[in-house]
N, C-alpha and C positions, 0 to 999 in steps of 0.2 A: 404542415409541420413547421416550426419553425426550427432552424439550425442554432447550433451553441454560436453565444454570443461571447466567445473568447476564452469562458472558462472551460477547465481541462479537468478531468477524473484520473486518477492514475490506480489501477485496481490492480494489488496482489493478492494471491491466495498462493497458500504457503500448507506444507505440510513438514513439519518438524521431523525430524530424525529420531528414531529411537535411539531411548538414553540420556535423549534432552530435556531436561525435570520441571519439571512445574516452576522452579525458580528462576532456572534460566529463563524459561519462556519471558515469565511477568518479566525480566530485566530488561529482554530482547523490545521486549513491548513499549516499557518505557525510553529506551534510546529512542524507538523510533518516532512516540510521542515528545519527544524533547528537540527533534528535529525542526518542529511548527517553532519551537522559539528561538532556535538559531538560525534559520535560513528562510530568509524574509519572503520570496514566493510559495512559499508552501503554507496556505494559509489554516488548515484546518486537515486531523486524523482521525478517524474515524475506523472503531477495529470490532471482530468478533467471531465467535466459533460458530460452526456447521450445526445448525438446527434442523435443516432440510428432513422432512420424513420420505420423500423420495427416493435415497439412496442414488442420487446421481452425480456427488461432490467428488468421482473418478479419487479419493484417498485424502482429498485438502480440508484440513481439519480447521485454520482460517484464513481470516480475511480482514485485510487493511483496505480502505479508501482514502487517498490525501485529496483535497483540491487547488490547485491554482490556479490563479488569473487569465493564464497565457500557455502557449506553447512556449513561449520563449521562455519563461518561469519554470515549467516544468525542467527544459533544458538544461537550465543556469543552477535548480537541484538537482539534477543528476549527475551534471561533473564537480559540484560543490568538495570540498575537502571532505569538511566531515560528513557528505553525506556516503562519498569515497569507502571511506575509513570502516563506519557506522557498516554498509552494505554486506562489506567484506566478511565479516565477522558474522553479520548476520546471516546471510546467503549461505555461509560454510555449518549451520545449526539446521539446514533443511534438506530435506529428501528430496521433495517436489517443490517447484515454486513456478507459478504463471502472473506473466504483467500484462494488464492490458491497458492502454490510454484512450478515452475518449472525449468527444463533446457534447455534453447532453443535451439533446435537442426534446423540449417538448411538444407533443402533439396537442393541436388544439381543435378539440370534436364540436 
């Protein structure tokens, strides 16, 4: 296998609050896509809802992936201002929310 070579995933899945309308959402959506062009490590978003036929998404309806460069990028967005700001507001529109950061390492068969 090899180990990630410096790039970082940052994976939330979210589950909105009832109440919170289909407009809110897309709005929520696009702050969070407007974040790749104000805050320069965060290089790419990547979002979508729960398709799974499994019934094992434990209530999380979706899902964000951003990628950056670095740990230290990932860092340098998370105490970012706006992405501060942006969080706040969003995080207080969900019921459930889970983060997880990794480095993707590919395996080579």
């Amino acid at each position: 296998m090899e180990e990630g070579k410096g790039v970082v995933k940052h994976i939330l899945l979210a589950k909105f609050k009832d109440g919170i309308s289909e407009t809110q959402i897309e709005e929520h959506i696009k702050g969070y896509a407007n974040l790749v062009n104000i805050i320069e490590p965060m290089k790419s978003l990547h979002w979508g809802k729960d398709v799974s036929i499994e019934n094992l998404h434990h209530g999380f309806t979706h899902v964000f992936e951003s990628t950056f460069e670095t740990k230290e990028g990932l860092a340098e967005y998370i105490a970012h201002p706006v992405h501060v700001e942006f969080a706040n507001g969003f995080l207080s529109s969900l019921d459930k929310v889970l983060v997880v950061d990794f480095e993707p390492t590919t395996v080579n068969i």
